[in-house]
C-alpha positions as CSV (number, residue, x, y, z in Angstrom):
1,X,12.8,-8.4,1.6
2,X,14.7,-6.9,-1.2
3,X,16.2,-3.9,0.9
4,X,17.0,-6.1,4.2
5,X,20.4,-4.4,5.7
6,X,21.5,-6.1,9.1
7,X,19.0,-7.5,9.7
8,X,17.0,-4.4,9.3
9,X,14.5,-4.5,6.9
10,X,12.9,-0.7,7.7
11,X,14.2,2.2,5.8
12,X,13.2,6.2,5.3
13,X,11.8,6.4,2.1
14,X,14.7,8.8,0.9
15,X,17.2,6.0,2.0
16,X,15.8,3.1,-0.4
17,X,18.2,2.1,-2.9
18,X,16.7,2.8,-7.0
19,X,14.8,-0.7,-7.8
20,X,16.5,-2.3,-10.6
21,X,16.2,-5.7,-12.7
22,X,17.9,-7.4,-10.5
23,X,14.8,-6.9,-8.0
24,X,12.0,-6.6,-10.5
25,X,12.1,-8.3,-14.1
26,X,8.9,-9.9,-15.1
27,X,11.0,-11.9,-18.1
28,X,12.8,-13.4,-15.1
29,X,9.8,-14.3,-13.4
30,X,10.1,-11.1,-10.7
31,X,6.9,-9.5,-10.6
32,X,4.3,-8.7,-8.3
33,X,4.7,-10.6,-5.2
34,X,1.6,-8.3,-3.7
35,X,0.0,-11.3,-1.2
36,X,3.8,-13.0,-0.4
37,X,5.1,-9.1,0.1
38,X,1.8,-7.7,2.6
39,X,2.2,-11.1,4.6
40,X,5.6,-10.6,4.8
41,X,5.8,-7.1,5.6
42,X,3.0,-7.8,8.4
43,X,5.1,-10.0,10.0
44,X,7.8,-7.7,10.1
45,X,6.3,-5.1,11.4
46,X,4.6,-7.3,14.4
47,X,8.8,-8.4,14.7
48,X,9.4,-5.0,14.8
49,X,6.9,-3.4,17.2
50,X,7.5,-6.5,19.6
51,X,11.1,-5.2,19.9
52,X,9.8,-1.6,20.1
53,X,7.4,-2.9,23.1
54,X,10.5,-4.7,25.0
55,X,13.1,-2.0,24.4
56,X,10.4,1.0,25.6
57,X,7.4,-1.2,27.1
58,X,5.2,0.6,24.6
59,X,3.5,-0.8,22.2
60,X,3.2,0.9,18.7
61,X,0.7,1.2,16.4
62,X,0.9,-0.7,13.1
63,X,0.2,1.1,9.9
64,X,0.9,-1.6,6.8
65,X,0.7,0.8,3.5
66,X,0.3,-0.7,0.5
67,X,1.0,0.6,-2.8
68,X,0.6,-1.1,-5.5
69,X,0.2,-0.7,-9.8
70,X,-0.9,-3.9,-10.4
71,X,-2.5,-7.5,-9.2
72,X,-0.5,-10.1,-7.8
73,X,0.9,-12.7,-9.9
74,X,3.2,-15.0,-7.6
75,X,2.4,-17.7,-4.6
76,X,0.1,-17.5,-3.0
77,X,-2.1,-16.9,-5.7
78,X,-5.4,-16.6,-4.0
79,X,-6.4,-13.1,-1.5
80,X,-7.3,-15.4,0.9
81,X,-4.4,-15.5,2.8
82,X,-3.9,-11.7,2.8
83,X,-8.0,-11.6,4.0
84,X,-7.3,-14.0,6.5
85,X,-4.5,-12.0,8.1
86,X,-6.5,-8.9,7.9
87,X,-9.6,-9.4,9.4
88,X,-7.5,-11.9,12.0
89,X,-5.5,-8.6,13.1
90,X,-5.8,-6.1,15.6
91,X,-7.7,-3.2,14.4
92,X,-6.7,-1.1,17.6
93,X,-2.9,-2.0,16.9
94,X,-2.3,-2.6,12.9
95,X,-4.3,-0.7,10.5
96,X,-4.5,-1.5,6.8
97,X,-4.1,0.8,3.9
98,X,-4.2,0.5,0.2
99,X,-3.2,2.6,-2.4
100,X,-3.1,1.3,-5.7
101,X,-1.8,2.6,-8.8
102,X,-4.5,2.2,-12.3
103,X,-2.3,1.0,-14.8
104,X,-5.2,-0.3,-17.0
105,X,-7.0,1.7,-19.2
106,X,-11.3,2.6,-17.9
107,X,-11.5,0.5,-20.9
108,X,-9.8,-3.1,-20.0
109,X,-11.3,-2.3,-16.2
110,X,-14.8,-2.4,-18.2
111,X,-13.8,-6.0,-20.1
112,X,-11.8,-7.3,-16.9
113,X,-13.7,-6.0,-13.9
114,X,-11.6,-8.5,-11.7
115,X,-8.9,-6.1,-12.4
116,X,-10.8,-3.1,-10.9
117,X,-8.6,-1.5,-7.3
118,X,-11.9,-1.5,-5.5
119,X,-12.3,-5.0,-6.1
120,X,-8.8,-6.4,-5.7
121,X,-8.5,-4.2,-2.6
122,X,-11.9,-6.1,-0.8
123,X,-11.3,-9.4,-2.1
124,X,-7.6,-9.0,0.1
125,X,-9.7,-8.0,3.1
126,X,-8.7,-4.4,2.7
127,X,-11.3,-2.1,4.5
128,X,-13.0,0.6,1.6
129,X,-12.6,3.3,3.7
130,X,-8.9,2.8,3.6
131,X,-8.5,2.1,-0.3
132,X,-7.7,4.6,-2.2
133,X,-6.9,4.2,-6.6
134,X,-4.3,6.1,-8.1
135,X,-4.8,7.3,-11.9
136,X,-3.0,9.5,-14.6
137,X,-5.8,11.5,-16.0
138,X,-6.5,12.0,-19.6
139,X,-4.2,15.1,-20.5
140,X,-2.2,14.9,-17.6
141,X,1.6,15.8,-17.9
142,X,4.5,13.5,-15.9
143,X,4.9,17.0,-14.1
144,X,1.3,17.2,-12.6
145,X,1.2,13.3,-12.2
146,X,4.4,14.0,-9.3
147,X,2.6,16.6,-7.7
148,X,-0.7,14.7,-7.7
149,X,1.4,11.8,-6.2
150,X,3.2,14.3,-3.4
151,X,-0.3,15.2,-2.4
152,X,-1.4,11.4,-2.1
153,X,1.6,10.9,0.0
154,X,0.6,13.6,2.3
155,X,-2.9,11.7,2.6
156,X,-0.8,8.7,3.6
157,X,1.0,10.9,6.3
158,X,-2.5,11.9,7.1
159,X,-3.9,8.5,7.3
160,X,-1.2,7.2,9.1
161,X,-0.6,10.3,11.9
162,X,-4.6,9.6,12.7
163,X,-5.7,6.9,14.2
164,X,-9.5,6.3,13.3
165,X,-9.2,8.5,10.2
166,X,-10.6,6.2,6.8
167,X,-8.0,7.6,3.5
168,X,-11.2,8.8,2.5
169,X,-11.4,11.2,4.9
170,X,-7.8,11.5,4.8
171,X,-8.6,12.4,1.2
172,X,-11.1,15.3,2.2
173,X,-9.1,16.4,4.4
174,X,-6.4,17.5,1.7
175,X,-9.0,18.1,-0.5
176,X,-10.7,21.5,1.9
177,X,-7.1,22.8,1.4
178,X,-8.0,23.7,-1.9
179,X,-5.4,20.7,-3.1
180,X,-7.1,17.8,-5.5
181,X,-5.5,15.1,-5.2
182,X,-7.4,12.8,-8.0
């Protein structure tokens, strides 16, 4: 993990350091790690929660969120792995969540449907009730993008302070507020 401190690789969102180059250049061969980064953030959440259960002798709930603008391209190549540990897991403990960010155009989705969210999303294992795409509408200023995103990361909250409730629901949820949130 990029942000591991002492050993500690959890962090508040506020307290995460700005990603820069030295994390993330794809001309240095640093991009998306999506299938290497969910297998290793599952693990270290099951680490986690273990030492949660023997500090306290409860045992948390698991909520592995992903969010993500594009497809993997690093080891391991193929979903499979991700599936495997996914439908291998807990559902009553760890919970699975997908949020992904459309950086294609609805045009290169039509010429490359491999590249469609829903599909990358299922072929990981992910369930469709807890996949969710992310957009920039046609018209749509940086501004109103923020707030859109704000509003998705209260459906995240949502999804994540329920057990049992689907980011669909999540979604509809936010939605009856009079929010939109796509």
């Amino acid at each position: 993990p990029i942000w591991q401190e002492n050993g500690v690789s959890f962090h508040a969102l506020e307290k995460l350091p700005p990603l820069t180059s030295a994390e993330y250049d794809p001309a240095k061969g640093n991009g998306t790690a999506l299938h290497k980064a969910i297998i290793e953030g599952y693990r270290l959440a099951l680490e986690y929660a273990a030492q949660i259960k023997n500090d306290t002798g409860i045992q948390p709930e698991i909520d592995i969120i992903v969010l993500s603008d594009g497809q993997n391209n690093h080891a391991p190549q193929s979903p499979k792995p991700v599936k495997d540990l996914i439908q291998g897991s807990k559902p009553e403990l760890v919970r699975f969540i997908y949020f992904f960010f459309q950086t294609n155009s609805d045009e290169e989705l039509i010429q490359h449907p491999e590249l469609r969210p829903d599909k990358l999303a299922l072929d990981m294992g992910f369930d469709k009730e807890n996949t969710m795409a992310f957009a920039q509408k046609d018209g749509e200023s940086d501004a109103d993008l923020k707030k859109r995103f704000r509003r998705m990361l209260r459906v995240m909250s949502k999804v994540s302070a329920s057990k049992g409730t689907s980011a669909v629901q999540a979604a509809a949820a936010v939605q009856a507020t009079g929010e939109s949130i796509i």
